[in-house]
N, C-alpha and C positions, 0 to 999 in steps of 0.2 A: 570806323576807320582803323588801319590797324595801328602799332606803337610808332612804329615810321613814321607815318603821314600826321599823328596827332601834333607827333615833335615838330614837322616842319611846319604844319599850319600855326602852330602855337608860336613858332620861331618869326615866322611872317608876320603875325601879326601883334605882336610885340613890338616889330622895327620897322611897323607902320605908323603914318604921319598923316594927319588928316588933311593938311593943305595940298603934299603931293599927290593924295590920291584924287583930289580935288584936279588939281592940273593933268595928273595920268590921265583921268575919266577924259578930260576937254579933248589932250591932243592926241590918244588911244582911242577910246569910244569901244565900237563893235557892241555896246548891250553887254559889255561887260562888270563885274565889279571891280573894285580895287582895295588893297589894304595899304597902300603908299607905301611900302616896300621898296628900299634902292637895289637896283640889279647887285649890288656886291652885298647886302644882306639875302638877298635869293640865294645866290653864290655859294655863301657861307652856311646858311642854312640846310643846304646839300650836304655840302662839306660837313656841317658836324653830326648831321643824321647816318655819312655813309662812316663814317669814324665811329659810332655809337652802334650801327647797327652792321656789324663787320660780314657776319653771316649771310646776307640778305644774297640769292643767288636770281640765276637769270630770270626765273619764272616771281620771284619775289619783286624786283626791279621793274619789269612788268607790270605788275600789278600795281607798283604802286606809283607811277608815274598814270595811271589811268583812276589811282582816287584822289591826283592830287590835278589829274584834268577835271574829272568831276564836280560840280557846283559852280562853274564861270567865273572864278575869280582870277586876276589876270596873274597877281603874281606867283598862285599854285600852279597855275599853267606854264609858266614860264620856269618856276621850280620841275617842272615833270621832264622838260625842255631840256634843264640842264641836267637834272640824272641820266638819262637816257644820254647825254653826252658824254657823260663822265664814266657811264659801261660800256660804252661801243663794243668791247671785246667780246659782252655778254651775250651781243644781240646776233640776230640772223635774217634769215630770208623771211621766214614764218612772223616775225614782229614787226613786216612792212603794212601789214593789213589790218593791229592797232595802231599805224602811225599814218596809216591813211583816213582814220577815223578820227584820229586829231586835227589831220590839218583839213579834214572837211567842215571840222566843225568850227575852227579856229576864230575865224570872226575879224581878226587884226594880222596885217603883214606884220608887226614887232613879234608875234607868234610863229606865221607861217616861214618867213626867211630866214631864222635860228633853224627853225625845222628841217629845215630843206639844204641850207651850207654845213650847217653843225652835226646833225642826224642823219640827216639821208642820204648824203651824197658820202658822206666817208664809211657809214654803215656798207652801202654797196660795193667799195669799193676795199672794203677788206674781208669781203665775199668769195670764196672758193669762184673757179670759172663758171660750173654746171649754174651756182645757187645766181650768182653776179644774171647771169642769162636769163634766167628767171627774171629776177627784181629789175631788169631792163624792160621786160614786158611790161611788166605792173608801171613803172613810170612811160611807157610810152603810152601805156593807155591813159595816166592821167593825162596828159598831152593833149588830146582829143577830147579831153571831158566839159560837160557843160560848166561845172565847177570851176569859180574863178581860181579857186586856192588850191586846187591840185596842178593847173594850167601853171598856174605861178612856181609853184614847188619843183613840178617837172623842169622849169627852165632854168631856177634857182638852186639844184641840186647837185650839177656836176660842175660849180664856181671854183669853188676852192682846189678840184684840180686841174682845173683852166689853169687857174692862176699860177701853177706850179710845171707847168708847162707840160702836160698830160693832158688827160681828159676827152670824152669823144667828142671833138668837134663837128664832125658832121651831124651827130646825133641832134646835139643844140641845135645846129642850123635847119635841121628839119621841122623840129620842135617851132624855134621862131617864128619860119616862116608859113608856118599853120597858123601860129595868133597871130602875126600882124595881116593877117585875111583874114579876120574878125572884126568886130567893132572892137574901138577901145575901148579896152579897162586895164585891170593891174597885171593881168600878165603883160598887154603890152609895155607897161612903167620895167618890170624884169628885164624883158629883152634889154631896154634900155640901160640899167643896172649893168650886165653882164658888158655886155658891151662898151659901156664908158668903164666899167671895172680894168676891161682886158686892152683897152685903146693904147697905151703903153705901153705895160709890160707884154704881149703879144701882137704890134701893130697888123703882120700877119694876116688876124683872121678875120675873115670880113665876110660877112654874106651876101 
């Protein structure tokens, strides 16, 4: 692994706690591990590895949000989760297709919904038109996918500009009413989400 990823695994699991990760595993699960890691030690850990390692450019970022997916532990995952949050500017159209290989593999909505509100929906949306047009494709195909967690991501991805009073609504609402003619599962619990999200502050939108 490289200097980056040593630091922040070494960082995690230093300000891991045995009993949390005890309660992580019960109310987390997915077959993951856990170092009992609190989200603002992940946080931090970020924080002092992108401070340390100043240099680190798009294709570095990259890479290393994909060795800190690597091995199933939940809090490197959720580290990879917040780097990638904290480059957005670095990323593009072409690093939708390692963040679709994250959230296939994800395992846990506390993964896939950071993914999808934090990463992917504002990644896309500070997409040039042509690239934006593109990375619409790729999530409406998730959309259609047999994959619960890309179904989930696609409907989970353009919240936070719902929420700001943008965002293609029609898009969601095609997206929804593909999964709820489905059986249930967790993309339907999203729809739900999204919707009790927007019930206020956009009473509006309705499908």
């Amino acid at each position: 692994m490289s200097d980056a990823g040593d630091f922040i695994d070494a960082a995690l699991q230093r300000e891991g706690d045995y009993y949390r990760a005890q309660d992580a595993e019960e109310r987390i699960g997915g077959g993951l591990a856990f170092y009992g890691a609190s989200v603002g030690a992940v946080r931090g850990a970020v924080r002092d590895a992108s401070r340390r390692y100043r240099s680190l450019g798009a294709d570095d970022i990259t890479a290393l949000a994909s060795e800190l997916w690597a091995g199933g532990v939940f809090e490197r995952r959720l580290a990879a989760v917040v780097l990638l949050q904290s480059n957005l500017a670095l990323l593009d159209n072409d690093d939708l297709t390692r963040i679709e290989g994250f959230v296939r593999s994800a395992r846990v909505t506390a993964l896939v919904d950071p993914l999808a509100t934090d990463v992917i929906g504002p990644l896309i949306q500070g997409l040039d038109a042509a690239s934006r047009a593109k990375a619409t494709v790729a999530v409406d195909r998730w959309a259609g996918e047999n994959s619960v967690w890309l179904r989930r991501a696609a409907l989970l991805s353009p919240l936070r500009e719902l929420r700001a009073g943008g965002g293609d609504w029609d898009s969601f609402a095609r997206h929804a009413r593909a999964t709820l003619a489905r059986p249930r599962d967790l993309a339907h619990d999203a729809v739900d989400l999204v919707l009790d999200d927007l019930a206020e502050r956009r009473p509006g939108l309705t499908l």
